[in-house]
N, C-alpha and C positions, 0 to 999 in steps of 0.2 A: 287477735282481738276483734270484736265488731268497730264495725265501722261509726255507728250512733249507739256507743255505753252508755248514754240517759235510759232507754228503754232495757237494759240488761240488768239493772239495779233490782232488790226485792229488800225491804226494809221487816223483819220481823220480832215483833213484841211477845215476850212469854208472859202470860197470864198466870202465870202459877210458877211454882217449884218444877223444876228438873224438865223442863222443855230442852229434846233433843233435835238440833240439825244435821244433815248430815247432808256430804256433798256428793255425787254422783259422775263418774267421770264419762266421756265419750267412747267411743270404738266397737268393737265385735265384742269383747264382756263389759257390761256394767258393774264395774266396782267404786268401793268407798275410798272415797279421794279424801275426806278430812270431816270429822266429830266433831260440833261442840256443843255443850251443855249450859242452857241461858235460867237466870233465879228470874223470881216473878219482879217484874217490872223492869228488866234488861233488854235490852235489843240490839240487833245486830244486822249489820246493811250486806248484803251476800251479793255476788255479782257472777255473772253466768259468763262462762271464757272459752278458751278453747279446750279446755281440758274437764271442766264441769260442764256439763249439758242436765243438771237436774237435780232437785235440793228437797231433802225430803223434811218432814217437820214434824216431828213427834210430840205429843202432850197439847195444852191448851193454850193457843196461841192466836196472834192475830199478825195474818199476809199481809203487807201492802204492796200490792203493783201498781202498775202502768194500766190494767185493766179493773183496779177496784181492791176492794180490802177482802180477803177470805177466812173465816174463823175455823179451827183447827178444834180440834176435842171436843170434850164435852163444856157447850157455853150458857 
């Protein structure tokens, strides 16, 4: 795990139906480490480890990091 997990947190809001995450894992291939499926107005705190290095966000949503909020789909 990191050393400072406050900065590894990402908080994401689905703005609509059927926003997909999905988790991405480390190493020589990048595979899907873990799916899930958020209704509009659900959210879900995702945290970056040693095994996910990267989180992808399908549909209309909205990021919030450590560096600002990023909107996702069509807003």
């Amino acid at each position: 795990m990191f050393k400072d997990d406050t900065q590894s947190y990402v908080v994401i809001k689905a703005l609509s139906d059927d926003v997909s995450i999905i988790g991405l894992t480390r190493g020589e291939e990048t595979r899907t480490q873990h799916t899930e499926k958020l209704g509009a107005g659900e959210i879900m705190i995702a945290q970056f480890t040693e095994r996910v290095s990267a989180i992808k966000v399908k549909g209309n949503a909205e990021v919030y990091t450590a560096y600002g909020v990023i909107k996702t789909g069509k807003n």
